[in-house]
C-alpha positions as CSV (number, residue, x, y, z in Angstrom):
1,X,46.3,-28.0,2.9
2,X,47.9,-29.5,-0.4
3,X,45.3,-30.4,-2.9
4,X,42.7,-28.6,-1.2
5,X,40.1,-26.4,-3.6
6,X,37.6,-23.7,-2.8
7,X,34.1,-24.2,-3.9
8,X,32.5,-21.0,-4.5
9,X,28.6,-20.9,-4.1
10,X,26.7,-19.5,-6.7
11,X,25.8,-16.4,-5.0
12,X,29.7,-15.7,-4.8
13,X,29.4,-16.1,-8.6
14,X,27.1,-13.2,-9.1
15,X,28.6,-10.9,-7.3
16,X,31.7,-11.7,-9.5
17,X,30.1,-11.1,-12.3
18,X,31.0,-8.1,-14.3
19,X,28.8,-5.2,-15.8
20,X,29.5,-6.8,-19.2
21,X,28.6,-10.8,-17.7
22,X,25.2,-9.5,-16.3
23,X,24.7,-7.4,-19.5
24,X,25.3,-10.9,-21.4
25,X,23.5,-13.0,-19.3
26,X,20.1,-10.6,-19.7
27,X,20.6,-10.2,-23.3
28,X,20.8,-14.3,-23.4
29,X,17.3,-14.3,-21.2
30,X,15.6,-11.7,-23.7
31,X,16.5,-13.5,-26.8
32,X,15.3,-16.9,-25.2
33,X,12.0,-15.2,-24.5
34,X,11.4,-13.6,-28.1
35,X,11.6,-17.1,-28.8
36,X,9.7,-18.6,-26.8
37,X,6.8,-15.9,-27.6
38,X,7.3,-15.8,-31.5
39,X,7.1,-19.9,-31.2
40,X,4.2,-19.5,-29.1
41,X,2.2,-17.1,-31.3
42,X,2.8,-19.0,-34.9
43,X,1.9,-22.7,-33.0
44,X,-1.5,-20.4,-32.1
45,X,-2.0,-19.3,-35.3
46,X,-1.1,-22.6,-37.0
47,X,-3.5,-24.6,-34.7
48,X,-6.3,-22.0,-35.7
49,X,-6.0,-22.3,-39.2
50,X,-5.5,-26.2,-39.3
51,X,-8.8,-26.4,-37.2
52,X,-11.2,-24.1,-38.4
53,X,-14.1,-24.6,-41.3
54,X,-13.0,-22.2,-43.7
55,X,-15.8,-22.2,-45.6
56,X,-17.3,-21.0,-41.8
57,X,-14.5,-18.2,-42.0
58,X,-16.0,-17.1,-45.2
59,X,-19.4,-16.7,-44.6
60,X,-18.5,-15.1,-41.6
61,X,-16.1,-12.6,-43.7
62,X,-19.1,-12.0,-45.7
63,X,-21.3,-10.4,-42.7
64,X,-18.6,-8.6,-40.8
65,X,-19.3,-4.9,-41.2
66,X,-16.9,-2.3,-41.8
67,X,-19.0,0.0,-40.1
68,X,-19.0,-2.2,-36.4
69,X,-15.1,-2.1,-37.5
70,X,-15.1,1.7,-37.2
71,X,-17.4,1.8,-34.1
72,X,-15.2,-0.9,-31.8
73,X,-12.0,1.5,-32.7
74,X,-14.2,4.2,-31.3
75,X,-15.3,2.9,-27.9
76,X,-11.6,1.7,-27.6
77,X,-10.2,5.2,-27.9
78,X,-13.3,5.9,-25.2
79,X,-11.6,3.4,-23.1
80,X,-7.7,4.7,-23.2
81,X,-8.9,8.1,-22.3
82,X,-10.9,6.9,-19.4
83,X,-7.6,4.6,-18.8
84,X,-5.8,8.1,-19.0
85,X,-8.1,9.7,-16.1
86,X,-6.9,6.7,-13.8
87,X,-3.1,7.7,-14.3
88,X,-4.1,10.9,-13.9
89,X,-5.8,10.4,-10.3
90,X,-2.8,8.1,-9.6
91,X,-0.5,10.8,-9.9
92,X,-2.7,12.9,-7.7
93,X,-3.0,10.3,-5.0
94,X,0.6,9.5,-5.2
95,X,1.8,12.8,-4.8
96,X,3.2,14.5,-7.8
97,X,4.6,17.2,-7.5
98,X,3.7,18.5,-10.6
99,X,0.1,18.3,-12.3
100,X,0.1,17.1,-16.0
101,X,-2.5,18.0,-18.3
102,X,-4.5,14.6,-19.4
103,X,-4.0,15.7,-23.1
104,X,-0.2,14.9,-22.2
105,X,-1.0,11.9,-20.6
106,X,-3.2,10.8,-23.8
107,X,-0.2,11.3,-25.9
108,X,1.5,9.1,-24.1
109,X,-0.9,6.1,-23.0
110,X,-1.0,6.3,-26.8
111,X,2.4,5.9,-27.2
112,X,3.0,2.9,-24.4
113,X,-0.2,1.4,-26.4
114,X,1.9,1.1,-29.9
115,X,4.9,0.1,-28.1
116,X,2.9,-2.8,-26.1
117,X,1.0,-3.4,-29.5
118,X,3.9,-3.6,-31.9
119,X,6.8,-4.5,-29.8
120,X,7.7,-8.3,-28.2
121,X,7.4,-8.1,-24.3
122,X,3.9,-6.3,-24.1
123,X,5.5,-4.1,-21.3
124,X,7.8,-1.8,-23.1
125,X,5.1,0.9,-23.3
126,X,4.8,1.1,-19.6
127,X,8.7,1.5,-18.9
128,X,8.1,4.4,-21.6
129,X,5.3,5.6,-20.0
130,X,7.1,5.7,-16.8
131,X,10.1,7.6,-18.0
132,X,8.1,9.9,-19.8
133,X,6.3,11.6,-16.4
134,X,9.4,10.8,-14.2
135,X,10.2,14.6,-13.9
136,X,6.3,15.1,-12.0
137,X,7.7,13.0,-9.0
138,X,10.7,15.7,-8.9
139,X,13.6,13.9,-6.7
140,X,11.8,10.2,-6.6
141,X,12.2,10.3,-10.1
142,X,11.9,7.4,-12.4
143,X,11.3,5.0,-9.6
144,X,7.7,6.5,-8.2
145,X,6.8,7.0,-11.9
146,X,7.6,3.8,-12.6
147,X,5.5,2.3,-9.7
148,X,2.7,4.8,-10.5
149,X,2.2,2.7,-13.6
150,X,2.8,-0.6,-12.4
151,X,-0.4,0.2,-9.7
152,X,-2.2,1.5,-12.9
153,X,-2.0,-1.9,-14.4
154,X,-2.8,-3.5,-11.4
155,X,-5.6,-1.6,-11.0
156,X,-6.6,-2.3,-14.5
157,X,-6.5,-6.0,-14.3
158,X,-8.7,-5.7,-10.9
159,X,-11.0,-3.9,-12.5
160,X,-11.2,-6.7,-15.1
161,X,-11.8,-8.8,-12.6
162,X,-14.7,-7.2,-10.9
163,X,-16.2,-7.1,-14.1
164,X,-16.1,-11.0,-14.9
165,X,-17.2,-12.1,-11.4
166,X,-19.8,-9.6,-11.1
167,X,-21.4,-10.5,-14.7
168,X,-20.7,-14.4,-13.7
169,X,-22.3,-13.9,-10.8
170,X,-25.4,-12.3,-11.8
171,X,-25.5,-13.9,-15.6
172,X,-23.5,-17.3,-14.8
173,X,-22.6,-19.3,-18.3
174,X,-23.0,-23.1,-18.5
175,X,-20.0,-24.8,-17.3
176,X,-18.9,-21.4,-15.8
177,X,-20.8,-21.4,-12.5
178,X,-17.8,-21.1,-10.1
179,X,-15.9,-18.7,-12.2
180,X,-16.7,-15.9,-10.1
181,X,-15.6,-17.2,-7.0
182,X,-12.2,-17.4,-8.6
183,X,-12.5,-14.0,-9.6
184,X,-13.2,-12.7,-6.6
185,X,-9.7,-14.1,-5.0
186,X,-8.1,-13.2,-8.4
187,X,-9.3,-9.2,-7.4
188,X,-7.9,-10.2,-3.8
189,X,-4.5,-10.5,-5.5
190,X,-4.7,-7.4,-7.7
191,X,-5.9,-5.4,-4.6
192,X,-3.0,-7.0,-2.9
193,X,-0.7,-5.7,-5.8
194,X,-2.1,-2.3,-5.5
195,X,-1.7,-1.5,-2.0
196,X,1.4,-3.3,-1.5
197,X,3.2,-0.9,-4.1
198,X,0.8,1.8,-2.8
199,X,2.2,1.5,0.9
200,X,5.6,-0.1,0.4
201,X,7.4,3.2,1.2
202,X,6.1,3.0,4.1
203,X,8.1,-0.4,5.3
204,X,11.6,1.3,4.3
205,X,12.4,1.8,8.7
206,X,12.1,-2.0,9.2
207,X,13.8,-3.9,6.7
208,X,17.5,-4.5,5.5
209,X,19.4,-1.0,3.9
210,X,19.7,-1.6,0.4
211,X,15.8,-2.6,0.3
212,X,14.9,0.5,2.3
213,X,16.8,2.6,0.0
214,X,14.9,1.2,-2.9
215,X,11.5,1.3,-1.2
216,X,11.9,5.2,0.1
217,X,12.0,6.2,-3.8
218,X,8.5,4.8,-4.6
219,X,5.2,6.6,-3.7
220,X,3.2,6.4,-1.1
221,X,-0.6,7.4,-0.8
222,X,-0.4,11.1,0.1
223,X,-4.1,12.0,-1.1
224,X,-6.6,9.1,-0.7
225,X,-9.7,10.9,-2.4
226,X,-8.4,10.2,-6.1
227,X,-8.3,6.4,-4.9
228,X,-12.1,5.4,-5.3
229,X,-12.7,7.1,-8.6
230,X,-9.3,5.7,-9.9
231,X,-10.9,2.1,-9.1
232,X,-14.2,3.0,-10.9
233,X,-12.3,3.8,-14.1
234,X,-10.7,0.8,-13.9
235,X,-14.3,-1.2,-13.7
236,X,-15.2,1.6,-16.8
237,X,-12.7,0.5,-18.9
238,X,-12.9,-3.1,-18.8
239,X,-16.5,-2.4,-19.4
240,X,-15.7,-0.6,-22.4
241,X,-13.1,-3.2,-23.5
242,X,-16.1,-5.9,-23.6
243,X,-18.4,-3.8,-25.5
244,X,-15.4,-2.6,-28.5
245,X,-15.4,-7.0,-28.3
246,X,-19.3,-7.2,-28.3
247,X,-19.6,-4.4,-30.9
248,X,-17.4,-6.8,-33.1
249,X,-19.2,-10.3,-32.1
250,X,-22.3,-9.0,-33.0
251,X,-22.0,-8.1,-36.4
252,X,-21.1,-11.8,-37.1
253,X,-23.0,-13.5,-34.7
254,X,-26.2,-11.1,-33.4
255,X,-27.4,-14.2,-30.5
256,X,-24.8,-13.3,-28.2
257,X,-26.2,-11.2,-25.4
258,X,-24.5,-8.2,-24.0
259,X,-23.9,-10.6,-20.7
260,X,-22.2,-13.1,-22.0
261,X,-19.7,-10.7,-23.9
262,X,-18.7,-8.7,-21.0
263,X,-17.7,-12.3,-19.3
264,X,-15.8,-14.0,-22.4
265,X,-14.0,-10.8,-23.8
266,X,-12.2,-9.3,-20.8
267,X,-11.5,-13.7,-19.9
268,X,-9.9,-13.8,-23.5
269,X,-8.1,-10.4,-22.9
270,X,-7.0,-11.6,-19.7
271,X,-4.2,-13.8,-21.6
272,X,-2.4,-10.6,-22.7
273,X,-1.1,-10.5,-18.9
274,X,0.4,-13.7,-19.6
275,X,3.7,-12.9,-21.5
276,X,4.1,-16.1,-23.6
277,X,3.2,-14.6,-27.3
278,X,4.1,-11.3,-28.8
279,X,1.7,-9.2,-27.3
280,X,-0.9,-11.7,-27.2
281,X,-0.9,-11.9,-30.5
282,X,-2.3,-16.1,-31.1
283,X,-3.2,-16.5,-27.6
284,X,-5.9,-14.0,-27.5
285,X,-7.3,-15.1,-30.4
286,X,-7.2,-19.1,-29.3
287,X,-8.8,-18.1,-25.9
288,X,-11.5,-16.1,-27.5
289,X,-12.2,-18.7,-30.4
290,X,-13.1,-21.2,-27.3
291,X,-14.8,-19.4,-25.1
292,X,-17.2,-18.3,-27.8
293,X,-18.0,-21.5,-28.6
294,X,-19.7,-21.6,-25.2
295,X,-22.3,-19.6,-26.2
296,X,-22.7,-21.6,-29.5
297,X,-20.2,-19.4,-32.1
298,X,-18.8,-21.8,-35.0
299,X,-15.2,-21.5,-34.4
300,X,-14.9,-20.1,-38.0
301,X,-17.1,-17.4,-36.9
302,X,-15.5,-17.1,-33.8
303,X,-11.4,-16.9,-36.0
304,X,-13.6,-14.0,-37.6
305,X,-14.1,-11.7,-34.6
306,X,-10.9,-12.5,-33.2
307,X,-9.1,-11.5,-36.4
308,X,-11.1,-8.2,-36.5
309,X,-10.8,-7.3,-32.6
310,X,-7.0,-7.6,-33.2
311,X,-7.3,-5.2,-36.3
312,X,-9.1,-3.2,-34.0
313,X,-6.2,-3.0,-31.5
314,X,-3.3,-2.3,-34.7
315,X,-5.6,0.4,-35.8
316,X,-6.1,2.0,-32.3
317,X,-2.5,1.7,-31.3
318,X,-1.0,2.9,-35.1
319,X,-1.2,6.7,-34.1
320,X,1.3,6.0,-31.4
321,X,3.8,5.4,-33.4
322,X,3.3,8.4,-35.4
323,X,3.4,10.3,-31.9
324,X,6.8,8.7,-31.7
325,X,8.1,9.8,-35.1
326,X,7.1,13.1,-34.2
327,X,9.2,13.2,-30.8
328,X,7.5,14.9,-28.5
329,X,9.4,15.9,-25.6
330,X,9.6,12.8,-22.9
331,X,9.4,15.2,-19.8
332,X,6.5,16.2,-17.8
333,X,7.2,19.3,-17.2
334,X,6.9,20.0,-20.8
335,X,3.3,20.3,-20.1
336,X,3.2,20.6,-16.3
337,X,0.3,22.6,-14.8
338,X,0.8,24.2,-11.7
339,X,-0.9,21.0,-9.1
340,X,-4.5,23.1,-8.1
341,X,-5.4,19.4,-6.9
């Protein structure tokens, strides 16, 4: 019929779309998020520093010690290589095919550490990680890797969670009385997370083609024994993740019990799973500032510890880089041991 025009729908659009459009289009996205999370981390930054009492940030200044400094970076190196035994017993679970020693593993947690550290996203290091190990899933490749750390993380923010409801529940804060409650659906979720990349594989024989295809390349529980050791290093290293904080708050302010920092750190690190800043960078620090003044911390004081556990994280995550200047091979089999497990 004369006149008459065909209105394409906007799925008909994308599948229209060229390498090149889609390559534009996700380049448009990743630009709008840098700045959205570089906006995000100077309006933190700048509402900090237009509402503290400086002469607060200087007497705290004044009784941080270099030595708690050095201590914190300690614990937190105690924590990525408990962090690097959980990958570890992930790949065992999830069947790789090929062992890799944990000093290989360590290398590279340290490397995804200075790439989620220094690098707007705060989950490049993990896609590194990920390609880095692909070759111990042999055929599954990249994909399985790839989920192995994504149930990592997941496990890692469960085991955040357990420990804020537990120490909520057994040492509840003013004003913080129902907090565990919503930590114990937030673990829900996390557990959710985990087994549902865990067991996915396992749905490829009753759902559409090009899904199944993509689901038959990720892992699937083939040993279950690695499984409840990988969940107590997760509870471990969000353990040691509050005391590098407490190690820091008390050198500036000694009150604040051991209880009250293993609820208010890991709630503060918690916003780092939020991508809205450059690694957390502003938002950490703003979340920690407030919920330290629930246990009576000036907020100068509080800018104080912030400011130093962030230091603490820079310093930490530095030797990555230097592990990437040095380019160490990106292939597991480069230090493959033969799997005994």
């Amino acid at each position: 019929m004369a006149g008459h025009e065909e209105v394409s729908e906007p799925g008909d659009r994308q599948k229209d779309e060229g390498p090149a459009e889609r390559s534009t289009r996700g380049a448009r996205a990743r630009r709008v998020l840098w700045v959205v999370q570089i906006t995000a981390t100077i309006g933190a930054f700048t509402y900090l520093f237009y509402t503290v009492d400086w002469s607060q940030v200087q007497a705290a200044y004044a009784r941080a010690s270099l030595t708690g400094l050095l201590a914190a970076c300690g614990i937190f190196y105690g924590a990525i290589a408990v962090g690097t035994a959980r990958w570890r017993l992930l790949l065992i679970a999830l069947g790789a095919v090929e062992a890799v020693s944990l000093l290989h593993l360590f290398r590279w947690y340290l490397i995804g550490l200075f790439y989620n550290t220094y690098v707007p996203g705060g989950v490049g290091g993990d896609v590194v990680r990920a390609l880095a190990i692909r070759d111990a899933f042999g055929p599954r490749g990249a994909a399985a890797s790839l989920a192995t750390v994504l149930i990592e993380r997941a496990m890692g923010l469960g085991g955040m969670l357990v420990v804020v409801a537990g120490t909520t529940l057994m040492f509840p804060l003013a004003g913080m009385e129902h907090l565990g409650s919503f930590g114990a659906l937030g673990l829900l979720l996390a557990l959710a997370g985990f087994f549902g990349l865990a067991f996915a594989n396992r749905l490829a024989q009753v759902v559409p083609a090009p899904l199944a295809d993509l689901l038959q390349r990720l892992p699937v529980v083939r040993r279950y024994w690695p499984v409840a050791p990988a969940v107590v290093t997760a509870v471990v290293t969000h353990l040691l993740a509050a005391l590098v904080g407490h190690t820091l708050i008390v050198t500036v302010a000694p009150h604040v019990a051991l209880t009250e920092s293993l609820t208010l750190v890991p709630l503060a690190l918690a916003s780092v799973y939020i991508p809205i800043s450059v690694g957390g960078v502003g938002v950490v620090e703003v979340a920690l500032v407030k919920l330290l003044a629930l246990v009576a911390v000036p907020e100068g004081d509080a800018l104080v510890i912030a400011l130093m556990l962030r230091l603490c994280q820079w310093v930490v995550a530095a030797p990555g880089g230097l592990l990437v200047l040095a380019k160490p091979r990106a292939t597991a089999g480069s230090s493959a041991e033969p799997n005994a497990s």
